[in-house]
C-alpha positions as CSV (number, residue, x, y, z in Angstrom):
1,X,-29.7,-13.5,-71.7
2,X,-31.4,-14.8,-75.1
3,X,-34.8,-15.0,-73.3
4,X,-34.3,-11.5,-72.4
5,X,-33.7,-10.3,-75.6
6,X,-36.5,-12.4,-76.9
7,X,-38.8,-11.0,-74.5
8,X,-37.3,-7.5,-75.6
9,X,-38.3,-8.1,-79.3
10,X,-41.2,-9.2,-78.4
11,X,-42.5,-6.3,-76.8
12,X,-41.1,-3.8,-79.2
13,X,-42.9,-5.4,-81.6
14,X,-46.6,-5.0,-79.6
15,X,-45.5,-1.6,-79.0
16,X,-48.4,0.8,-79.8
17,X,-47.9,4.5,-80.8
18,X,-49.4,7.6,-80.0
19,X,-53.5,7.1,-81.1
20,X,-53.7,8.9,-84.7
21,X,-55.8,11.4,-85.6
22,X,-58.0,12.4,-88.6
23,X,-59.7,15.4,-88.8
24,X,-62.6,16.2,-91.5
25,X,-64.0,19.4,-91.3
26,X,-65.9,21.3,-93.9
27,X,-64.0,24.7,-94.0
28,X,-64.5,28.1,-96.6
29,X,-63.7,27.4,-100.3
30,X,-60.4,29.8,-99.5
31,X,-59.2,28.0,-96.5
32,X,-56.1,25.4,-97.0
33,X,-55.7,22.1,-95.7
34,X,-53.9,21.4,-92.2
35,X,-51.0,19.8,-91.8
36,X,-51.0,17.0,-89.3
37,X,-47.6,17.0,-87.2
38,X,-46.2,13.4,-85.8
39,X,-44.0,13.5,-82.4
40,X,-40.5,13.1,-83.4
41,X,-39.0,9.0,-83.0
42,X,-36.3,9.0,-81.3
43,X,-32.9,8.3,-83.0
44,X,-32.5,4.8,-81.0
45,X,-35.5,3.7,-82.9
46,X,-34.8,4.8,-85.8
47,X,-31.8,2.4,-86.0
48,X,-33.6,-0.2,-84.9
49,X,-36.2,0.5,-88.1
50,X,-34.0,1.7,-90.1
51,X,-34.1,-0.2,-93.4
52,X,-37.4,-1.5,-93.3
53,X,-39.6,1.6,-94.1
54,X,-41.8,0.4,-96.9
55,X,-43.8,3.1,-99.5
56,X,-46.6,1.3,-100.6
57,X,-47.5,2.9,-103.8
58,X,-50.5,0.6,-104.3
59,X,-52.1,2.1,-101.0
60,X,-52.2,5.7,-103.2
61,X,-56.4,6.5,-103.7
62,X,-56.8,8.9,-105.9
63,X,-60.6,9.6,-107.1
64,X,-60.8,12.3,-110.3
65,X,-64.5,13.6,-109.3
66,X,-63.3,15.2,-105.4
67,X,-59.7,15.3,-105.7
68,X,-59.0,12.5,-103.2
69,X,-55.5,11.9,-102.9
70,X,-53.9,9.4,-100.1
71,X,-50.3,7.6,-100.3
72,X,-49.4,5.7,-96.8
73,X,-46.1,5.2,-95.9
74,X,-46.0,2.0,-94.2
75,X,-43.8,0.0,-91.5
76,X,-44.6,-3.3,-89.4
77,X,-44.3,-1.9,-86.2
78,X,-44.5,2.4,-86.2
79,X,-47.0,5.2,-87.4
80,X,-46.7,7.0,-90.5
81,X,-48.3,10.3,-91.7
82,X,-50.3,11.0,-94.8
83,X,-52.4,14.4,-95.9
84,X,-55.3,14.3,-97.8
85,X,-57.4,16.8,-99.2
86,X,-61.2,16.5,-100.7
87,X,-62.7,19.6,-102.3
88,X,-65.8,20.2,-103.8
89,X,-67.8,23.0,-105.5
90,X,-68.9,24.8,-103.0
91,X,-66.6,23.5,-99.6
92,X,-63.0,21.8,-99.1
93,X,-62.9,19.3,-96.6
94,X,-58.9,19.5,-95.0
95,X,-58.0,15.9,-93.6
96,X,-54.8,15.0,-91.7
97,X,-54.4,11.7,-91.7
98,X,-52.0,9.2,-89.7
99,X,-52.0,5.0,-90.0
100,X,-51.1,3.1,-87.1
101,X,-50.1,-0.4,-88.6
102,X,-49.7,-3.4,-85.9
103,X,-49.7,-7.2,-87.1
104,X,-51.2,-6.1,-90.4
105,X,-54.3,-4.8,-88.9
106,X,-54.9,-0.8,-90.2
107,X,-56.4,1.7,-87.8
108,X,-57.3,5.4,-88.1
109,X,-59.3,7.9,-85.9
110,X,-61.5,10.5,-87.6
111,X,-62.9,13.6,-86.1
112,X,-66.8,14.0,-86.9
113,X,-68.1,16.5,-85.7
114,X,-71.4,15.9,-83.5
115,X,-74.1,17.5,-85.8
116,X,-72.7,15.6,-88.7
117,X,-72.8,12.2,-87.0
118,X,-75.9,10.9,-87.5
119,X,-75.5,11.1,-91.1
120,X,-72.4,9.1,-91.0
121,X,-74.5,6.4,-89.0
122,X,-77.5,6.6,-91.3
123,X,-81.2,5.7,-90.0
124,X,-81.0,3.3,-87.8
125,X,-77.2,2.2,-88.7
126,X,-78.1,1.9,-92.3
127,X,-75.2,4.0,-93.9
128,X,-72.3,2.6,-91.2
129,X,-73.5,-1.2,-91.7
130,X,-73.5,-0.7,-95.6
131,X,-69.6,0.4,-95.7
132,X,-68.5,-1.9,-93.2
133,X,-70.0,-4.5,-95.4
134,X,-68.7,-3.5,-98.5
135,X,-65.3,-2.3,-97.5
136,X,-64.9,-4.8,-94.5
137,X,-63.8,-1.4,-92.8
138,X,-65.2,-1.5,-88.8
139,X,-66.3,1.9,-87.7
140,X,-66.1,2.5,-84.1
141,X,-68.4,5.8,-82.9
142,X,-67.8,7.3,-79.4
143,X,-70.0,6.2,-76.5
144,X,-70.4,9.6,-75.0
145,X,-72.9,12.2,-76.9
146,X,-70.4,15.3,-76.8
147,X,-67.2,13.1,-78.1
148,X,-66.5,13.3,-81.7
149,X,-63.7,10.6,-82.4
150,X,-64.9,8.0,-84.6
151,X,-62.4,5.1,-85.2
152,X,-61.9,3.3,-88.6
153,X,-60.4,-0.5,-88.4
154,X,-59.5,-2.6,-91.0
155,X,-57.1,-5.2,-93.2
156,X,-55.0,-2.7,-95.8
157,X,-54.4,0.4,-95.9
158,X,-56.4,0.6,-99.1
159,X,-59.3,0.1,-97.1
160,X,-58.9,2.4,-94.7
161,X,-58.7,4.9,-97.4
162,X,-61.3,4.2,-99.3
163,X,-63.5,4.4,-96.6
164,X,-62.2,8.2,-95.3
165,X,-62.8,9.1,-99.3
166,X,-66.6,7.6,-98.9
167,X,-66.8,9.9,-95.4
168,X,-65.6,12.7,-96.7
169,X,-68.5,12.6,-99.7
170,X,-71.3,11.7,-97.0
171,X,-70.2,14.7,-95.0
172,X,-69.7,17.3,-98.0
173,X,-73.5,16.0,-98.9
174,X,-74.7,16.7,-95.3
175,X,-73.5,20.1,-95.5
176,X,-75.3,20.5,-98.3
177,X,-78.2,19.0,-97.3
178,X,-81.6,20.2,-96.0
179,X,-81.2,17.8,-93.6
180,X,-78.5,19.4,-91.6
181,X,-80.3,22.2,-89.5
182,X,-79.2,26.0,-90.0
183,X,-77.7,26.7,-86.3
184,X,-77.1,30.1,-86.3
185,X,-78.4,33.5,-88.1
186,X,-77.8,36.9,-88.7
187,X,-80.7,38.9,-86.8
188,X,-82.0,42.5,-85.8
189,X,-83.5,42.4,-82.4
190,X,-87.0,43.7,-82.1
191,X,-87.9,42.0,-79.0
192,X,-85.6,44.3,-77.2
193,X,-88.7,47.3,-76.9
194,X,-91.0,46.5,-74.3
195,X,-94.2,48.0,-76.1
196,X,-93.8,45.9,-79.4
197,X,-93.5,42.7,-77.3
198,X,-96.5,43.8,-75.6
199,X,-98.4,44.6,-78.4
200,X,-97.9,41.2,-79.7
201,X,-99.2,39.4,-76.3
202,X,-102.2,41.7,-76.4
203,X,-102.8,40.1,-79.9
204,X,-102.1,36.6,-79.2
205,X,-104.4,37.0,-76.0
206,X,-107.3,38.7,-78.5
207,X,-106.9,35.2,-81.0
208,X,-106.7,32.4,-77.9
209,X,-108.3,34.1,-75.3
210,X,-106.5,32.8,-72.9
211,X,-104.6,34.6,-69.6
212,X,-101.7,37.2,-70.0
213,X,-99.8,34.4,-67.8
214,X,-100.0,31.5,-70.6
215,X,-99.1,33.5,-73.4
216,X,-95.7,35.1,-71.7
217,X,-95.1,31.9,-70.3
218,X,-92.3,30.9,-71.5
219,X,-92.3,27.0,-70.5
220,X,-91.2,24.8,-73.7
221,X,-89.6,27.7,-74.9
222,X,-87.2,25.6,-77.1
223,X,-89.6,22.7,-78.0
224,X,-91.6,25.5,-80.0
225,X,-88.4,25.7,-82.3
226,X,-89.1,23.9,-85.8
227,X,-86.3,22.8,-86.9
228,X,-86.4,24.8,-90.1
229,X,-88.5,27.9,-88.6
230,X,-86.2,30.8,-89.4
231,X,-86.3,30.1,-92.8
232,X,-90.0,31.4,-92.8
233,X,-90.7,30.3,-96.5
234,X,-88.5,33.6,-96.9
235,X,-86.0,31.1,-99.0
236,X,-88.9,30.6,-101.6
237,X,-88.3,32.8,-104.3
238,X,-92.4,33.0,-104.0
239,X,-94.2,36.6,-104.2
240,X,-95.6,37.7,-101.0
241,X,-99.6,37.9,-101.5
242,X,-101.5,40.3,-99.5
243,X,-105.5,39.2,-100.7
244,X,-108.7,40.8,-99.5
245,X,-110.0,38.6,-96.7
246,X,-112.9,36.0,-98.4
247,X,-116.8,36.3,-97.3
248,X,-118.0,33.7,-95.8
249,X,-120.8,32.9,-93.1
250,X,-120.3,34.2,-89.5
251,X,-118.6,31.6,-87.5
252,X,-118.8,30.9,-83.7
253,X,-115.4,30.7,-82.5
254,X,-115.2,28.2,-79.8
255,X,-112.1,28.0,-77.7
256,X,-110.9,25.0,-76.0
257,X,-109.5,24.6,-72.5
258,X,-105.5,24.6,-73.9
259,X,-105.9,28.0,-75.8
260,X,-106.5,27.1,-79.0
261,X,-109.4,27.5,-82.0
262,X,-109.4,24.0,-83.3
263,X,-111.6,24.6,-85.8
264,X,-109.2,27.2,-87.1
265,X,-106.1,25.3,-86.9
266,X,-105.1,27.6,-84.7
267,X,-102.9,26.9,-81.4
268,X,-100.5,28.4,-79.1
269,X,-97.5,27.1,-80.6
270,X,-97.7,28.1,-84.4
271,X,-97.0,32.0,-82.7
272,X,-94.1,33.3,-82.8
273,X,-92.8,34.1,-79.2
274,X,-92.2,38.1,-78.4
275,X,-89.6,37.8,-76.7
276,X,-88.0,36.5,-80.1
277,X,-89.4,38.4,-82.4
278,X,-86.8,40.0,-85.0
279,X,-86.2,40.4,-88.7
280,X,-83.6,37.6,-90.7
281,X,-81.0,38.9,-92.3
282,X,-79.3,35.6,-93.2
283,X,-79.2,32.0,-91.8
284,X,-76.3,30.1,-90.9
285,X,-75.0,26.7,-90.6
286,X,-72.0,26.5,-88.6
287,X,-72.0,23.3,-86.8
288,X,-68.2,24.0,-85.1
289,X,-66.3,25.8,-83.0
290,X,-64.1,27.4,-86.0
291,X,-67.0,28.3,-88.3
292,X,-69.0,30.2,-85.1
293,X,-65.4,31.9,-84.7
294,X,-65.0,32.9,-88.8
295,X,-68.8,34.0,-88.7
296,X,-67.8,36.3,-85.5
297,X,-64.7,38.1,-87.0
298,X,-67.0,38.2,-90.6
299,X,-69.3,40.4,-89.0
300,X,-67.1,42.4,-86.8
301,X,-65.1,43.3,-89.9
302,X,-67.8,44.6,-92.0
303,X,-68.9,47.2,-88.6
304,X,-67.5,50.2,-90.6
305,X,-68.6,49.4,-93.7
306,X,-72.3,48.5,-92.5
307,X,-72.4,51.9,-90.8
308,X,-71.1,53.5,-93.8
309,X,-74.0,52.2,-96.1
310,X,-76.4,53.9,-93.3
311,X,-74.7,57.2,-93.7
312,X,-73.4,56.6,-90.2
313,X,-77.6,58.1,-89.4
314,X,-79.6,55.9,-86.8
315,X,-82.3,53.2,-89.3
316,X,-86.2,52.8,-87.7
317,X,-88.6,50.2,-89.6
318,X,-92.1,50.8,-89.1
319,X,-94.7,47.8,-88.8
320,X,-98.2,47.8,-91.0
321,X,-100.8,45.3,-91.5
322,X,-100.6,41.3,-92.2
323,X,-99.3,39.4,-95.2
324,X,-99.9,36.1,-95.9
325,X,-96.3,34.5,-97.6
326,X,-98.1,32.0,-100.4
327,X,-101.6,31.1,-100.0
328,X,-104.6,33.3,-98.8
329,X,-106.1,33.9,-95.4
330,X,-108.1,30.9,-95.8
331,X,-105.2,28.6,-95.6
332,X,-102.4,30.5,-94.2
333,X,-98.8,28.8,-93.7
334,X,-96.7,31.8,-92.7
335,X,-98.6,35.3,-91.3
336,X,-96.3,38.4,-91.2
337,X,-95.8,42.3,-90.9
338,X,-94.5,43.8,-93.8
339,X,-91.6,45.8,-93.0
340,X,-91.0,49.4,-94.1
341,X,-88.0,51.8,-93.6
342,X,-88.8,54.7,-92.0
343,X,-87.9,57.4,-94.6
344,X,-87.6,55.4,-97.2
345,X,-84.2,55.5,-98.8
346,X,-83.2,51.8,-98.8
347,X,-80.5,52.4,-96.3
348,X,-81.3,49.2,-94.3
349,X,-81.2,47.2,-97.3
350,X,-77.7,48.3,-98.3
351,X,-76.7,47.5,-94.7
352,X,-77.9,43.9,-95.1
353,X,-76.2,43.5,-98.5
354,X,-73.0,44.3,-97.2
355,X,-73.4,41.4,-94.2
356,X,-74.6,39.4,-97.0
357,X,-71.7,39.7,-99.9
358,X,-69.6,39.6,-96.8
359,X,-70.5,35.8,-95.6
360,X,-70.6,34.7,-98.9
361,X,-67.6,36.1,-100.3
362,X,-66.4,34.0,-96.7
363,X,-67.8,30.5,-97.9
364,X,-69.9,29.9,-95.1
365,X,-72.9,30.4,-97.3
366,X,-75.2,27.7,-98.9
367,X,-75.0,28.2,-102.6
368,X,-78.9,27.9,-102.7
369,X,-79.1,30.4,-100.0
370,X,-76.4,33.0,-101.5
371,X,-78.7,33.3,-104.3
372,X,-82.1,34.4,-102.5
373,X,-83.0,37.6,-102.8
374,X,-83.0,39.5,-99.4
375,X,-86.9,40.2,-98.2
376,X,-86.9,41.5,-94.8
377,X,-90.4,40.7,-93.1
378,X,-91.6,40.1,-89.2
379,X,-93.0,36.8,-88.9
380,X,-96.0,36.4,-86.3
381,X,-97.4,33.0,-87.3
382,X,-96.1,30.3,-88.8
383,X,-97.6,26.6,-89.0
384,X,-93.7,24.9,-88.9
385,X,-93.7,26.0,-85.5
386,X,-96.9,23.2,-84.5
387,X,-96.2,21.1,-81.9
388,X,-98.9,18.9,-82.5
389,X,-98.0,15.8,-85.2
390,X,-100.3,16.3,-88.2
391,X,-100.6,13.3,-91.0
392,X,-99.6,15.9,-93.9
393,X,-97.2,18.8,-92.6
394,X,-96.8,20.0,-96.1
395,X,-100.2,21.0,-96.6
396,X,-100.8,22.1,-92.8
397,X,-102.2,25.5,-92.8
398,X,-104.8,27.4,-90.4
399,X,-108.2,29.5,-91.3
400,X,-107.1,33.5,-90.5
401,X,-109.9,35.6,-92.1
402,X,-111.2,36.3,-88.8
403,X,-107.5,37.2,-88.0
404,X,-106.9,39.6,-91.2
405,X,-110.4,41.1,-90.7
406,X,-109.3,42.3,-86.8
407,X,-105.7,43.0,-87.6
408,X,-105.4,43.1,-92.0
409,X,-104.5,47.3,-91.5
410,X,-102.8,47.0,-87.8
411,X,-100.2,49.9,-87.0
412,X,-97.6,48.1,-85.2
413,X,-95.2,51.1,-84.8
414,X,-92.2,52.4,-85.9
415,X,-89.2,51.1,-83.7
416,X,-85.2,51.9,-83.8
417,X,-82.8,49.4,-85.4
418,X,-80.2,49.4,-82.6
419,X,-77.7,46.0,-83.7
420,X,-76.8,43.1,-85.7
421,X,-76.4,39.6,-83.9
422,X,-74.8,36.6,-84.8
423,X,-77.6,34.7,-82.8
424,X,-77.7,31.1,-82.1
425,X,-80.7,28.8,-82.2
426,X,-82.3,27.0,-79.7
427,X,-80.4,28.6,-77.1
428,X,-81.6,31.8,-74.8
429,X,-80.4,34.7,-73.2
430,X,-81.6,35.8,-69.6
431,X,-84.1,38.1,-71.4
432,X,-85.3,35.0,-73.6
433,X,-84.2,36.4,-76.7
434,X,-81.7,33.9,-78.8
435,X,-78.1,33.8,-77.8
436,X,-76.0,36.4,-79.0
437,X,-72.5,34.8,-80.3
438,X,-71.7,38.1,-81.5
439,X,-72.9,41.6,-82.3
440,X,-72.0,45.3,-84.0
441,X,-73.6,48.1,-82.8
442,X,-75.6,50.2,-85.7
443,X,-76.2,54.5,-85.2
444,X,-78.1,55.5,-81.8
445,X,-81.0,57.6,-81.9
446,X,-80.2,60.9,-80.3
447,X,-81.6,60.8,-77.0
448,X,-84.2,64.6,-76.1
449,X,-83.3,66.2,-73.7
């Protein structure tokens, strides 16, 4: 009988609960933390633990610069909740935190999402092997790709803590950093009218000289994304130059067998694809599930009030000529069409202000970005796009005078404004324009009878 109960002790001791759960997610500046919620103990063991609950006040973090609070409530054998909250200027980070405590040995789970991974692991390990170092903290990151729970094991609760307030900075600096790719953007589809998209085959066919089937091919579709190319040098508070093309010597162009002008610079990739072309509103980072969600009711909400700054009239843009966004024709980075409202009373613009105030009034703006000033343009060309690996990628540019010289004063047409997307980058629609997420319908053209 006393083996028995021995062997009973024993095992209640090695019992494990439920695997905790910590969840750090960069939300708006007005959301409010979660609350985590613990299944209920049931009363027998409650008895049997009753009396040796112990609050460990030296296990309370507290850090003055983000607002890092943690106590841990701790017992020898069961799991005890905690809620912490880290804020910063510009995003709140909600975590709910639970310990699991077994032989003296602290364990906690923390939710990371994937694209903020990597910058918990650092280059090559570097940022995880520094804290487990220092802090004697393991951290344990999921085998599989699309799994995002990332386990935290070590001696005192202390620890434990420490290291969820130094994940919760390194995440509220990858938000904020360059580093994390914008994933999503606000757009108005121009790819959706057949003769603009064919117009700007006809003209990459005229530059490359290369078959109609190459250029609408649309084989490494996605490799062709940079991974900051919807920002178009549009976030540079930089004046657009439009400069009279220079004189220089005739030049010979000579193609090569892949469609490209190598003494130009010039190859397929650093053209835009028709099928995507489009004006930016706004770009996006929302690298989760509930941020896509908020950016989706954000722009069906302001439907009514975007139609209302268009006087509830249909909005056309006409396309004229090519800019150059910093430099010259000589050494272009960025080529575009200006854009123009057809009519000229600034309607669009108003429209795009209101999506604008909107999302940031939401806090799923950048601070740096909330401050640009909105300049609509249609990019064509653009030297982020390369494939190819140049030595210097900050001074990469291509020779376009003969470009400017064919196409400087080009009528593009004037084209119908039909809808705002929330659309989503590097993935496709059927029709090979980006993924719409979500989208409001703006005024139809009347249709002639």
């Amino acid at each position: 009988m006393e083996r028995a109960q021995g062997a009973s002790n024993n095992a209640a001791k090695h019992r494990k609960t439920n695997p905790p759960l910590q969840t750090w997610r960069p939300v708006s500046t007005q959301a409010s933390p979660r609350e985590a919620h613990l299944d209920e103990i049931s009363n027998s063991r409650r008895k049997q633990m009753a009396g040796t609950s112990i609050t460990d006040s030296e296990n309370s973090v507290l850090d003055e610069t983000t607002n890092v609070g943690i106590e841990v409530t701790t017992n020898n054998t069961f799991l005890s909740e905690s809620s912490s909250t880290f804020s910063s200027s510009a995003t709140k980070v909600a975590a709910e935190n639970t310990m699991e405590v077994i032989r003296e040995k602290y364990s906690s789970s923390v939710e990371v999402d994937v694209p903020l991974m990597h910058f918990l692991k650092g280059k090559g390990g570097s940022v995880q092997k520094q804290i487990e170092q220092e802090t004697g903290v393991k951290i344990i990151f999921p085998s599989g790709k699309e799994e995002t729970l990332v386990v935290l094991e070590g001696k005192s609760a202390e620890s434990i803590g420490k290291v969820s307030e130094r994940i919760a900075k390194i995440l509220e600096e990858a938000v904020q950093s360059p580093m994390l790719d914008y994933s999503h953007f606000i757009s108005l589809p121009l790819a959706i009218h057949p003769d603009l998209v064919e117009k700007l085959n006809n003209f990459q066919r005229s530059i490359l000289g290369v078959s109609a089937s190459n250029v609408d091919s649309d084989k490494d579709e996605i490799l062709s994304e940079s991974s900051v190319d919807e920002i178009d040098e549009a976030a540079s508070p930089s004046v657009p130059v439009k400069q009279p093309v220079q004189e220089e010597k005739p030049v010979i162009v000579k193609m090569d067998n892949k469609g490209s002008q190598p003494e130009f610079d010039i190859d397929k990739s650093i053209f835009i694809k028709p099928k995507t072309f489009h004006l930016t509103v706004l770009m996006l980072k929302l690298w989760n599930k509930d941020r896509i969600a908020q950016a989706s009711d954000i722009l069906q909400s302001v439907s009514s009030q975007v139609n209302d700054a268009l006087e509830n009239r249909p909005i056309s843009i006409q396309l004229r000529g090519l800019t150059c966004m910093k430099g010259s024709p000589a050494r272009a980075r960025v080529v575009y069409a200006p854009v123009l409202e057809v009519g000229g009373e600034g309607r669009l613009v108003r429209a795009c202000k209101v999506i604008t105030e909107a999302f940031v009034k939401s806090g799923l703006v950048l601070e740096r970005d909330a401050k640009q000033e909105l300049r609509l343009h249609a990019t064509i060309m653009n030297v982020r796009h390369r494939k190819s690996k140049k030595s210097n990628r900050r001074n990469d540019s291509f020779d376009a005078r003969a470009i400017f010289r064919q196409y400087g004063e080009q009528d593009w047409g004037e084209y119908p404004v039909p809808a705002v997307h929330l659309s989503q980058r590097f993935k496709f629609d059927e029709g090979g324009y980006y993924h719409c997420c979500c989208s409001i319908p703006l005024p139809e053209v009347a249709q002639s009878e």
